[in-house]
N, C-alpha and C positions, 0 to 999 in steps of 0.2 A: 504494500500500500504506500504510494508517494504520499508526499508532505500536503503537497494542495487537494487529498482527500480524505486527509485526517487534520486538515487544519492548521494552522499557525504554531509558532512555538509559543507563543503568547496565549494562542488556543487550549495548549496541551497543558500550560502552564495553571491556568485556572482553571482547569476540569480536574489536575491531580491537587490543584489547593479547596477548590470543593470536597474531592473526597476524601481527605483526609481531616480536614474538617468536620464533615460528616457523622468519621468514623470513631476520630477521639474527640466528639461531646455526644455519640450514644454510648461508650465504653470506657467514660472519664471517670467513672467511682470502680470501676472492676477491672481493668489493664492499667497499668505503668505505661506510659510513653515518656518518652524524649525527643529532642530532634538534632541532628545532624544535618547542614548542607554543604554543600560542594563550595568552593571560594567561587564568590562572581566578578571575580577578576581574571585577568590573564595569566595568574600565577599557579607555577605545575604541582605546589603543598598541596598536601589535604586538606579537607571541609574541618568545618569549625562546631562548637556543640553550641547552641542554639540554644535550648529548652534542657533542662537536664531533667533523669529520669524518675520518674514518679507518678501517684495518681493524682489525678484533678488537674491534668497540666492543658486540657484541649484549651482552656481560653489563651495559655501564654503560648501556646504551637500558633492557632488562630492570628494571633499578632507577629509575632515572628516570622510565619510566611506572608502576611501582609505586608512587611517590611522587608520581604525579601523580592531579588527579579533574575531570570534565569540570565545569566552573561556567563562566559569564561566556560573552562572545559570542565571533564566530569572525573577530575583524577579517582577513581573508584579506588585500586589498591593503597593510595596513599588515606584517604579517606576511613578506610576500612581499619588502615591501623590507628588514625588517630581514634578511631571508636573503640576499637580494644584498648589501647592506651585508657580511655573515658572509664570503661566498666571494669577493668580489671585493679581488682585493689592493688 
């Protein structure tokens, strides 16, 4: 599926901040959530922690992805360790 049939990055952008919205204010007293995102810049480190982990966090995810906009790459592996880095005592 090309891009101009799934829409904009901008598009995709606020379909996955919809649902995750969604999902942590129906599941915000029974899951822990956190958030991690990707730097939105041009720079090849890992994402940053955002929201740390716990229950009752959908309002401050909520604001955080408001405040946030997709730019820059998606360094996954580097990302992945700053989250273990985050959760590992």
């Amino acid at each position: 599926m090309g891009e101009s049939e799934v829409g904009s990055g901008q598009q995709k952008w606020q379909g996955m901040k919809n649902a995750l919205v969604n999902v942590t204010g129906a599941l915000d007293s029974t899951v822990e959530f956190g958030l991690m995102l990707f730097p939105n810049d041009d720079q090849c480190g890992g994402g940053s922690l955002r929201v740390t982990l716990g229950a009752g966090r959908a309002g401050q995810i909520e604001t955080a992805l408001n405040n946030a906009y997709p730019s820059g790459g998606t360094p996954t592996a580097d990302t992945l360790q700053v989250t273990h880095d985050v959760l590992t005592p």
